[in-house]
N, C-alpha and C positions, 0 to 999 in steps of 0.2 A: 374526632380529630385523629385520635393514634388508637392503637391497643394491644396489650399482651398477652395471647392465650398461648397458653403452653411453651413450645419454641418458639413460636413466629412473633415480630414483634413487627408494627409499622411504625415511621418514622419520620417527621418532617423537616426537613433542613434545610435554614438559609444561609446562602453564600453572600458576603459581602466585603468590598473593598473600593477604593478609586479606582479612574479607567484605568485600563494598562497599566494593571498589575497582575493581568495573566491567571485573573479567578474563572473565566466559559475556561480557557482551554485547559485550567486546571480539571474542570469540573468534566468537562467530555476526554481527557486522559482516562479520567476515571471509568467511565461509562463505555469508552469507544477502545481503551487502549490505545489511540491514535492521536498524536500533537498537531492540532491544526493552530499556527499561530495567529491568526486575523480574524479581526470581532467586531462588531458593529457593536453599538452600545443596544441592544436588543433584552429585554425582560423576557427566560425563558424557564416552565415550569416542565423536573423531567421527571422519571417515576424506574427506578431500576433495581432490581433483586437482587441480592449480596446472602452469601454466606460466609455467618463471620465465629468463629468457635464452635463450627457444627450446627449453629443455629440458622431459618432462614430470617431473612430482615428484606422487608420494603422500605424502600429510601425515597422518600418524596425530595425533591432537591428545587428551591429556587432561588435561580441564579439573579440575582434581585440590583438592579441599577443605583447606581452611587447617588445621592441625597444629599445635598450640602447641610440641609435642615434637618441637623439629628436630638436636637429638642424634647424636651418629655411632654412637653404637650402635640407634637408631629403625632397626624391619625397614621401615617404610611410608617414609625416607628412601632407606633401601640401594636398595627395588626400584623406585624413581623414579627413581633414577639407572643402574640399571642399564637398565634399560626403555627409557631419553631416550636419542635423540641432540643434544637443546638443549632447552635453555629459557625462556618468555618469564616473566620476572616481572613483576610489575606490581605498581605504588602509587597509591594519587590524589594529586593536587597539593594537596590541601587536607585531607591526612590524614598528619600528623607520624607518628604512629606507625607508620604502613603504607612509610612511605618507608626507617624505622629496620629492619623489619621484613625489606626485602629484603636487605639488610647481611647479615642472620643467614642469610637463604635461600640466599644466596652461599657464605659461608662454609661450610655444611650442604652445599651440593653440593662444593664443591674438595677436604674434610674426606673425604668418600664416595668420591670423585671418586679419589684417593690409596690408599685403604685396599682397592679394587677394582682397583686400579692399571691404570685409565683415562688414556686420553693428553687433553691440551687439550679441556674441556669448552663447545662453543658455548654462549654465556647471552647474550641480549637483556631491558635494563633497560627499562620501560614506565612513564613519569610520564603516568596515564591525566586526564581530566576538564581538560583544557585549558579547554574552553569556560567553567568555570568558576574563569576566574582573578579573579576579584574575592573568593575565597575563598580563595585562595591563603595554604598554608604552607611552602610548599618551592619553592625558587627553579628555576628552568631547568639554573643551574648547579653545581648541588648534585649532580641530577642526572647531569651529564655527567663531575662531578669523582669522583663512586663509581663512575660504568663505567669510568672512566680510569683507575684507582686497580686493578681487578679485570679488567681487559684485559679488558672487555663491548661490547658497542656501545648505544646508547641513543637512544630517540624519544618526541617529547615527542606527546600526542597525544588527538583527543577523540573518544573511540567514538559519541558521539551527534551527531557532525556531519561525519566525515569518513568517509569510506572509504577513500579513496585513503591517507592515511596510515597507515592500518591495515594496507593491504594490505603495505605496504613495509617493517614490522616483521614479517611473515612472510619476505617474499622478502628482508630483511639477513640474515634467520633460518639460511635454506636454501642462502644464501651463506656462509654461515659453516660450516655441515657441510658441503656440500661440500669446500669450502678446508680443514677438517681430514681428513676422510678422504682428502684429494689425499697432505696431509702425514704422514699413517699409513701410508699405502703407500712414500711414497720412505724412511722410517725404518725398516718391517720388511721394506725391498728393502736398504738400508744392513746391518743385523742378520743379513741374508742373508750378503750378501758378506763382512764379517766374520768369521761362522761358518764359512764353508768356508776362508776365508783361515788360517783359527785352526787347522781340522782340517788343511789340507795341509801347516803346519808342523811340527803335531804328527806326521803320519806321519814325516815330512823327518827329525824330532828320534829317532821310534825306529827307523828305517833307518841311523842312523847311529851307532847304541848297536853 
C-alpha cells in the first residue's frame, strides 16, 4: 500500500466531506494551482509528487463521494480506512450541517480505525469557503476546538483564493504520517524487544525445571 525508503515516502489520501463544501476544487487547487468552482458528484482517484521539507512524497489522493452510511459495519467505511494513511475532511464555513457532519466522519474513522486495529490515525480538519465569511455559520473556533477535542490539526481556508494555504493542509498532512509511521516503527521495534526479552526468560524458566 505505502512505503518509506530513505526520503521518498508514498502516501494515500482520502478526502472527504458533504456536497458542496468545495473538497475536488480544494483538491485540484492543490494539484492544478487552478480554482475551478463546479463539480459533479463524480469519484476521482489522482496520483501527484510534492516536496515537502526536502523530501519527495507520492500523494495518492481520493476524492471519495459523501455516504450517508458511516456505520462501523459500512464495507465502503472499512476500505477507506484501510486504503488511507490520513485524511482531509472538509466543511464549509457557512454550512452548519457540513461542519456537524465531519464530527460523525471522525468518529467513523477512530470506530474503523480500532476494529482493524490501526495504530493513530492522521486526519486533517478543513473549515473551506473562507472568502465567504459574511455567510458565515461556524466560527473559527469551533473549528479548532473539534480538532483539539480529536487530536486533528485544522486550517481555516478559501480554495478560491488562496493556494498557498491549501498547499500547507496537504504538507501538515504528510507531516503528520510521516510522524506516525516514525512512531510505529519505534513501537514494533519496542514489541520487538519485548518479545525476545519474554522468549529468553521463558527458555531461562524451562532450563531450570
Amino acid at each position: 500500500m505505502t512505503r518509506l525508503n530513505g526520503q521518498r515516502m508514498d502516501a494515500n489520501v482520502v478526502v472527504l466531506g458533504t456536497d458542496n463544501v468545495g473538497k475536488s476544487a480544494l483538491i485540484v487547487r492543490f494539484l492544478t494551482r487552478r480554482f475551478i468552482g463546479e463539480y459533479g458528484d463524480i469519484e476521482s482517484l489522482y496520483t501527484h509528487n510534492v516536496v515537502v521539507d526536502g523530501r519527495e512524497q507520492t500523494l495518492n489522493i481520493w476524492d471519495a463521494p459523501y455516504s450517508q452510511d458511516l456505520s462501523s459495519k459500512s464495507l465502503m467505511c472499512e476500505k477507506r480506512v484501510q486504503w488511507a494513511d490520513g485524511f482531509v475532511l472538509v466543511y464549509s464555513i457557512c454550512d452548519r450541517a457540513s461542519f456537524n457532519t465531519v464530527s460523525r466522519l471522525i468518529q467513523m474513522i477512530k470506530t474503523n480505525k480500532d476494529i482493524l486495529g490501526f495504530e493513530k490515525m492522521p486526519i486533517v480538519i478543513v473549515g473551506n469557503k473562507r472568502d465567504l465569511h459574511h455567510r458565515r455559520t461556524v466560527l473559527s473556533e469551533e473549528g479548532r476546538l473539534l480538532a483539539l477535542s480529536a487530536d486533528c490539526q485544522f486550517y481555516e481556508v478559501s480554495a478560491a483564493e488562496n493556494y498557498h494555504s491549501v498547499l500547507m493542509v496537504f504538507h501538515g498532512l504528510v507531516d503528520r504520517i510521516r510522524e506516525s509511521r516514525v512512531s510505529v516503527k519505534k513501537l514494533a521495534g519496542i514489541k520487538g524487544i519485548v518479545k525476545s526479552m519474554s522468549a529468553v526468560f521463558a527458555r531461562r524458566r524451562t532450563d531450570s525445571l
